[in-house]
N, C-alpha and C positions, 0 to 999 in steps of 0.2 A: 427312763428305759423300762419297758416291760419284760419280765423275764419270768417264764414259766420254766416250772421246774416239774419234772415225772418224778417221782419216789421219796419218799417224804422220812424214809433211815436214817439212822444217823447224820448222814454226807448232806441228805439232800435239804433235811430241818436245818441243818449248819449254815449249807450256803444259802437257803432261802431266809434264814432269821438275817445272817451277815449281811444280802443284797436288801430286805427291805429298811435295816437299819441304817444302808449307805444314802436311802434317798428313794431305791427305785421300787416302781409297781412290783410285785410278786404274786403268781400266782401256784400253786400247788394242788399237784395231779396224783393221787394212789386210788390204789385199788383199796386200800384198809380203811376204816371208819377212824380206829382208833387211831393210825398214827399221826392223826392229829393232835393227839397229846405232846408230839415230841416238838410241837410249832411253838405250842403254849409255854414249853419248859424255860423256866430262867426269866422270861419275861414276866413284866407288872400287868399286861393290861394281858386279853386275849390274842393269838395272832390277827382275826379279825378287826377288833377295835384297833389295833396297832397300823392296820392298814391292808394286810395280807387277806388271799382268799383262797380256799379250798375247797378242791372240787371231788368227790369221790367215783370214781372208775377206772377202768383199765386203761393206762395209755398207746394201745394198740389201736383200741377203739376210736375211729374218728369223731364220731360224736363227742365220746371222752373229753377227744384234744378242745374240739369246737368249743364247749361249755366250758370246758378251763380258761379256754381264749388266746388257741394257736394264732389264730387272726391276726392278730393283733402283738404278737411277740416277734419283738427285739433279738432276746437271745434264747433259746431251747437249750436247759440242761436234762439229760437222762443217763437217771442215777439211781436205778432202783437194782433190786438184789441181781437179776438177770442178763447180761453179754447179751443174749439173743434179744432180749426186749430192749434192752439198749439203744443196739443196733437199729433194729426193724423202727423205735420209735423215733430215732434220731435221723434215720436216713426220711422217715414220711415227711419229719421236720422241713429238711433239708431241700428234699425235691419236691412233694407235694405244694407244702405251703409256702418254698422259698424262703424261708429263714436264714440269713448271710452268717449269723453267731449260732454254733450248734456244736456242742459239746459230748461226747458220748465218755460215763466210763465203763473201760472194759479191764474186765480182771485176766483175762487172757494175753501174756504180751505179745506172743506172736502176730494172736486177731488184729491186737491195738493198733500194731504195728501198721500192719495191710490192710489195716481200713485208713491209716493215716494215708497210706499212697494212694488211696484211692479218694483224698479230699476230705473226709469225716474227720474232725478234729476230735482226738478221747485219750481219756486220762486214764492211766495204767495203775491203780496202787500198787500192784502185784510187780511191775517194773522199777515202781520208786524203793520198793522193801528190798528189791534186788539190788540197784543201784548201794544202796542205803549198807547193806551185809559185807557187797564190795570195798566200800569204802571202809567200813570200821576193822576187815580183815585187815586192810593196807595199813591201817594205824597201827596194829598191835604186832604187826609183821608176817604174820601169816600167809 
C-alpha cells in the first residue's frame, strides 16, 4: 500500500517510520527542510535508503501533493500542526484525487466531530486527553 503522509511532527514521522516498517510504500509531504531529521531519528540507515521518500512543500499545494505522489496513494494521512490545513488537505485528498483511506487530525473536537458526519474520517487527540481525564476522574471517584 502507498501511503502518503502531510506533516512530518512528531505524529506524522511516528506513523510514517511505523507504516514503512510494516511493509508499505511511504511517502512524506512538509513544508520544513529539516523535519526530515525526525524520519532519520532512531533508525540505522537514512529514511531514504530505508525505503521512504520526502518531498518538501506545502500540502495545500497541488503540485506539492502531485510530487509527493497523491496519484498514486492508498491511504492520505494529514497531520501536520494546522485543523484548517488538515482539513482543506484532507478533503482535496478525498474529492479531488478520490482517495477511499483519508485520515484527517483535528485538534478541535467539535470540528472533528462534524466533519466526521460529513464523511472525513479524523483523529481527535484533544478528544482522546478528554475521554482519557474522564476516565481517570471515574477511577479515583471524583
Amino acid at each position: 500500500m502507498f501511503v502518503l503522509i502531510v506533516g512530518a511532527g512528531r505524529v506524522g514521522s511516528a506513523a510514517a517510520r511505523s507504516a514503512l516498517a510494516a511493509g508499505h510504500e511511504v511517502s512524506v509531504l512538509d513544508d520544513d527542510p529539516l523535519s526530515h531529521e525526525r524520519l532519520d531519528a532512531g533508525q540505522s540507515t537514512s529514511w531514504e535508503d530505508a525505503g521512504g521518500r520526502f518531498t518538501v512543500g506545502h500540502g495545500i499545494e497541488v503540485e506539492a501533493l502531485l510530487e509527493a505522489g497523491i496519484e498514486r496513494a492508498d491511504m492520505f494521512i494529514a497531520c501536520t500542526h494546522g485543523d484548517n490545513t488538515n482539513l482543506i488537505v484532507a478533503q482535496i485528498a478525498q474529492k479531488k484525487f478520490g482517495i477511499e483511506h483519508v485520515i484527517a487530525r483535528v485538534m478541535d473536537p467539535a470540528r472533528a466531530a462534524w466533519y466526521e458526519t460529513q464523511g472525513l474520517r479524523t483523529i481527535s487527540p484533544t478528544a482522546h486527553a478528554i475521554e482519557q481525564f474522564k476516565v481517570a476522574l471515574k477511577e479515583v471517584g471524583a
